[in-house]
TORLO-175174 format. One record per residue (C-alpha): residue number from 1; residue in three letters; x, y, z. Coordinates in pm, whole numbers, plus 50000, padded with zeros to 5 digits. Layout:
@numar=NUM&nudo=Ala&u=X&v=Y&w=Z
...
***
This chain:
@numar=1&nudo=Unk&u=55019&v=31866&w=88173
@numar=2&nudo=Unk&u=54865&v=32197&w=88119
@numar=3&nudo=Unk&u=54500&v=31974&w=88008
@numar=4&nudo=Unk&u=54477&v=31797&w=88367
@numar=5&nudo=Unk&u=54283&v=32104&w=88526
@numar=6&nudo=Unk&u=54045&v=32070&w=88259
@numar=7&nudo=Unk&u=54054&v=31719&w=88244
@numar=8&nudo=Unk&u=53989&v=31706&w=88670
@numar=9&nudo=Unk&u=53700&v=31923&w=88585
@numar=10&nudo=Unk&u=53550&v=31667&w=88265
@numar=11&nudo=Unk&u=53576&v=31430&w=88564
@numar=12&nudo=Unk&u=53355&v=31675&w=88786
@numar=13&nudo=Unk&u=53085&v=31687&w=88491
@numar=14&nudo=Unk&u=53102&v=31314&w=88425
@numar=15&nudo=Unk&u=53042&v=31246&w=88786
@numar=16&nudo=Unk&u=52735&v=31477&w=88779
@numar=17&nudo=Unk&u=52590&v=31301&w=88491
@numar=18&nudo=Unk&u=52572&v=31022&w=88606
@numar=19&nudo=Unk&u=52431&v=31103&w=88908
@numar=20&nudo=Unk&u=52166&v=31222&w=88723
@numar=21&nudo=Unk&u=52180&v=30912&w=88516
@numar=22&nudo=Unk&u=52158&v=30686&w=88819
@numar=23&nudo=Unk&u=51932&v=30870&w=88996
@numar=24&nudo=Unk&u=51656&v=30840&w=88700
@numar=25&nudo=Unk&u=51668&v=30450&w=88751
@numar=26&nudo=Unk&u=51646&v=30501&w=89119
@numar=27&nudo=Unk&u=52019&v=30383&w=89250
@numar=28&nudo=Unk&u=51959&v=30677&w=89498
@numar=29&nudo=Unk&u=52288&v=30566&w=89739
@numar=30&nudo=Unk&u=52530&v=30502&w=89389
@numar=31&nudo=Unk&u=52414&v=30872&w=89268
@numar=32&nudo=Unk&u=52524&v=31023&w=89599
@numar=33&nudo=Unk&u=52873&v=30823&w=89564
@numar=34&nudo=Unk&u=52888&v=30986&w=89221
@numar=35&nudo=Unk&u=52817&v=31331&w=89352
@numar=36&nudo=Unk&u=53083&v=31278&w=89640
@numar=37&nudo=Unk&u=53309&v=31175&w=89353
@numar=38&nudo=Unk&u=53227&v=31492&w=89141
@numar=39&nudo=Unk&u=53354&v=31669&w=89451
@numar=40&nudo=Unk&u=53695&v=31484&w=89449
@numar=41&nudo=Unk&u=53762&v=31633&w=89129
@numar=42&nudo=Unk&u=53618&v=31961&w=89223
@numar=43&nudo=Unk&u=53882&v=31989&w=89471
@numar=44&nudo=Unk&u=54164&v=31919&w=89297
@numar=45&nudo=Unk&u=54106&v=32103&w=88934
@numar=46&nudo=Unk&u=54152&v=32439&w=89098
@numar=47&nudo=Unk&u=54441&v=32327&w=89285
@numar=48&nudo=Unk&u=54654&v=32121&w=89008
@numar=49&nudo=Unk&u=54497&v=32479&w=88752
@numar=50&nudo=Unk&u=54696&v=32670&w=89074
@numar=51&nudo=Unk&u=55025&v=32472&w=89070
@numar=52&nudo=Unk&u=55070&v=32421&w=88695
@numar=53&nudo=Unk&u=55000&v=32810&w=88617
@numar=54&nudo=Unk&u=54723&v=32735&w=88390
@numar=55&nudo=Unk&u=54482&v=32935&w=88550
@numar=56&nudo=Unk&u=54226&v=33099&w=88288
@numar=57&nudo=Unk&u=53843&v=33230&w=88180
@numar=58&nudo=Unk&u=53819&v=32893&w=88006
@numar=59&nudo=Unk&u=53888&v=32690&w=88338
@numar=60&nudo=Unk&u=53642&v=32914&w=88551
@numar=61&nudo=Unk&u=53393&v=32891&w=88326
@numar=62&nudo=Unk&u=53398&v=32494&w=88271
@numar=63&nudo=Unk&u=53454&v=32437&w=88645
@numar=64&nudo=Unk&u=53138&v=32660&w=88682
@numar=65&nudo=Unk&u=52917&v=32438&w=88414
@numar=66&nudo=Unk&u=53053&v=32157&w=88552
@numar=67&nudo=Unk&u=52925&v=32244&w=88904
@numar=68&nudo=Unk&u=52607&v=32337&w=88858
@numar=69&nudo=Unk&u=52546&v=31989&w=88717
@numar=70&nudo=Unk&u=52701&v=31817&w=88969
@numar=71&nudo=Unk&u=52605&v=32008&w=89293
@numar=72&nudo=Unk&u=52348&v=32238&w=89173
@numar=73&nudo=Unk&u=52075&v=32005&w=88950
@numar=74&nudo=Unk&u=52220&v=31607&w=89029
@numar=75&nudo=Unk&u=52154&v=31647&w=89433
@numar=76&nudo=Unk&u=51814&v=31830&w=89405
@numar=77&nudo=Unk&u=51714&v=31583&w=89146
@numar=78&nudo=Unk&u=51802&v=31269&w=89355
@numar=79&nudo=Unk&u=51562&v=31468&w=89634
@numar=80&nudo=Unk&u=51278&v=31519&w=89378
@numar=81&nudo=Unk&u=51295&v=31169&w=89241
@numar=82&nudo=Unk&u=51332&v=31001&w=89626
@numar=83&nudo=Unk&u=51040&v=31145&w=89798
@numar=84&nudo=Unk&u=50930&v=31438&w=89675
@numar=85&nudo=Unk&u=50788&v=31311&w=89283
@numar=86&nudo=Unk&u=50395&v=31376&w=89399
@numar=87&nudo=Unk&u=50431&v=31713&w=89535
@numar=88&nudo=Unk&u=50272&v=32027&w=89450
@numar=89&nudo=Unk&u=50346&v=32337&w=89198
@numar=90&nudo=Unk&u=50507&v=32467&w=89521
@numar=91&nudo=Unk&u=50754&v=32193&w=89587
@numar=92&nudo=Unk&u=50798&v=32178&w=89247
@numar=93&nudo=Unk&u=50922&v=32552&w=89161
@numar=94&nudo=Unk&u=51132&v=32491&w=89539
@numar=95&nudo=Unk&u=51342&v=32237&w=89356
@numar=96&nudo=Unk&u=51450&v=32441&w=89079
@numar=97&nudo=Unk&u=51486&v=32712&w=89306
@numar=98&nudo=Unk&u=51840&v=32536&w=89468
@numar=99&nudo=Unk&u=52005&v=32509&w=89114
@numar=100&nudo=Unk&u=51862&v=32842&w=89040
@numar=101&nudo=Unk&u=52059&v=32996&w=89311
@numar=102&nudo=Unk&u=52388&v=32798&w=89264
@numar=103&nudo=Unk&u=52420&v=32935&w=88882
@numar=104&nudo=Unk&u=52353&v=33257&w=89026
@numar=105&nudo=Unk&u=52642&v=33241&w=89266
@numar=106&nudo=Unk&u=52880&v=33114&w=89034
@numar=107&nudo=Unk&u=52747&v=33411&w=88816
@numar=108&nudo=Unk&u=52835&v=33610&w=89085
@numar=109&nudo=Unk&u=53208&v=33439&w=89151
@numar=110&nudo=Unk&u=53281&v=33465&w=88764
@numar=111&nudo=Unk&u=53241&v=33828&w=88754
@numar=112&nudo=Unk&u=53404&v=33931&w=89047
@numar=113&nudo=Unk&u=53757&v=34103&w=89006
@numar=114&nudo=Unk&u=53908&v=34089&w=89336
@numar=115&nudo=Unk&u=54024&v=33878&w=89521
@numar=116&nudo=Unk&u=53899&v=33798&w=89907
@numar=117&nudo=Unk&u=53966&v=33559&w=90208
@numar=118&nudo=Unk&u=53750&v=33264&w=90212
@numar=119&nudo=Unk&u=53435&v=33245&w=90028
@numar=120&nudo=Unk&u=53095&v=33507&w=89971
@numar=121&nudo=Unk&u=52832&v=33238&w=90016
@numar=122&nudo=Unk&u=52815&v=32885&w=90062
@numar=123&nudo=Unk&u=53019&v=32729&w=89763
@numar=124&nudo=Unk&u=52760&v=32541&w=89533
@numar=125&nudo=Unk&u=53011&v=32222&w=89642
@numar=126&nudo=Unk&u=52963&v=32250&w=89998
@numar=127&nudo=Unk&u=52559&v=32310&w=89929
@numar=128&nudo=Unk&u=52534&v=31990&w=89666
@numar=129&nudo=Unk&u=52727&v=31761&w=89906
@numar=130&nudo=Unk&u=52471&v=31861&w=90225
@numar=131&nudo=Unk&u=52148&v=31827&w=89979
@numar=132&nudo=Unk&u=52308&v=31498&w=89838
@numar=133&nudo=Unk&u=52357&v=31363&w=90161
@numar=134&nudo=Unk&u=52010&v=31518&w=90242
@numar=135&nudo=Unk&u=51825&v=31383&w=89932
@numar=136&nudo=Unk&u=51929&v=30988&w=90039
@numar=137&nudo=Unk&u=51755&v=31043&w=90390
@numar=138&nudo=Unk&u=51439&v=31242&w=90248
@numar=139&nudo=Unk&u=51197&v=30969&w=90278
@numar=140&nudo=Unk&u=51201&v=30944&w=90660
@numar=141&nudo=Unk&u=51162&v=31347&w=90679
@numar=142&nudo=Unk&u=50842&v=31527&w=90578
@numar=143&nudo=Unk&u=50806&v=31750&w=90269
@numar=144&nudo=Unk&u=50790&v=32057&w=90473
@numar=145&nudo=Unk&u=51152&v=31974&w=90610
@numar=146&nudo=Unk&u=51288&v=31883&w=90273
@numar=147&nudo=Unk&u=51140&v=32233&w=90144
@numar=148&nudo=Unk&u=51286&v=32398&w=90413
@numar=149&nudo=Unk&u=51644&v=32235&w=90367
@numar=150&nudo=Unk&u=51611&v=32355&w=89981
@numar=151&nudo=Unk&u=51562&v=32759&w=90088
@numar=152&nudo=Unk&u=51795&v=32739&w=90360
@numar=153&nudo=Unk&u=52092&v=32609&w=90170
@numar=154&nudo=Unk&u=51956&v=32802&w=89853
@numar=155&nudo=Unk&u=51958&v=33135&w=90061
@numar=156&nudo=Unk&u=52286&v=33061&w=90191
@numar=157&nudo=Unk&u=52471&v=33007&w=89826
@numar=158&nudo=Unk&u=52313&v=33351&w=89760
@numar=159&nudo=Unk&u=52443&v=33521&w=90043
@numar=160&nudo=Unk&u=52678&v=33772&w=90145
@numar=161&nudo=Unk&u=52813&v=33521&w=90426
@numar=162&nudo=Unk&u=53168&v=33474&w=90445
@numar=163&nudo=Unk&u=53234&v=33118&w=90450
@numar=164&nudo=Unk&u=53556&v=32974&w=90533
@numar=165&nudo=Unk&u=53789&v=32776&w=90228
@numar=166&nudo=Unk&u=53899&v=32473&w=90281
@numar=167&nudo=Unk&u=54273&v=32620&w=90291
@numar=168&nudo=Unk&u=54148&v=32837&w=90585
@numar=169&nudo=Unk&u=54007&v=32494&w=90763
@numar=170&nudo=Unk&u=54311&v=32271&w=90679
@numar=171&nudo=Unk&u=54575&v=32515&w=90765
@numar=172&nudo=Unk&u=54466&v=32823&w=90989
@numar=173&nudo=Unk&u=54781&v=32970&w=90978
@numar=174&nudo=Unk&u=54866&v=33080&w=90603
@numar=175&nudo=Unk&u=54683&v=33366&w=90519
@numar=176&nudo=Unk&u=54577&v=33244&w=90213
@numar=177&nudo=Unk&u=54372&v=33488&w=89949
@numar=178&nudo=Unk&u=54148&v=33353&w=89753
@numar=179&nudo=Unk&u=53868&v=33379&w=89493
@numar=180&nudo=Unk&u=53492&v=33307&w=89624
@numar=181&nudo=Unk&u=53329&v=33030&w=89482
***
């Protein structure tokens, strides 16, 4: 029972890869499902890690790899590869900019000590689902609105806004603590 954190998370990774996978043979829609997917099991690794008492550096740290495939490179790829293959250096250097930015915040989360309420930054999950959903709609927006959506949410992962857990949203009441992610 102890594995099924880490197991939840494999499923995270596997998700991301193949979004990536599917979004290299152009089944755009199917490698959003698979990032949506990736974020099923990003929800519930932390949570079965938390009620199994298997919580650990080796857990943070695969949830964190795991992540920044599935929310940080898999969503920004699907954008690049759906309507944004023919653009400049610029646009370009803007798309590795988002996963840039999510590694650095989980950086940032895995090297904090305390604890806090809610979340420092947009969590890379929250970012990767928006840009996913983004990335399917792309070709009816112009580049300049897809670059735009890539600093925004970039600069908000990056952030010293407090963003609200999921606990928080769910049930306003307890006054849960917990880590940023």
């Amino acid at each position: 029972m102890k594995s099924l954190p880490s197991i939840l998370t494999l499923g995270n990774l596997t998700s991301g890869m193949l979004a990536v996978i599917m979004a290299i043979h152009g089944e755009f829609a199917l490698a959003v499902t698979m990032i949506w997917v990736a974020m099923f099991f990003d929800l519930f690794d932390g949570f079965a890690a938390r009620k199994l008492h298997c919580e650990g550096e080796f857990g943070k740290a695969l949830d964190s790899l795991a992540d920044v495939v599935s929310f940080g490179t898999a969503p920004v790829l699907i954008l690049y590869l759906n309507s944004m293959n023919e653009v400049s250096v610029l646009g370009m250097a803007l798309t590795a900019l988002f996963p840039v930015c999510g590694a650095l915040r989980l950086a940032r989360y895995n090297c904090q000590k305390t604890a806090s309420v809610g979340f420092v930054g947009m969590p890379i999950t929250f970012a990767g689902g928006l840009m996913s959903f983004f990335a399917l709609w792309s070709p009816y927006f112009t580049h300049g609105v897809a670059y735009l959506v890539i600093v925004v949410l970039s600069g908000l992962m990056v952030s010293q806004i407090r963003f609200p857990s999921l606990k928080q949203v769910l049930a306003p009441h307890e006054k849960d603590i917990v880590e940023p992610k």
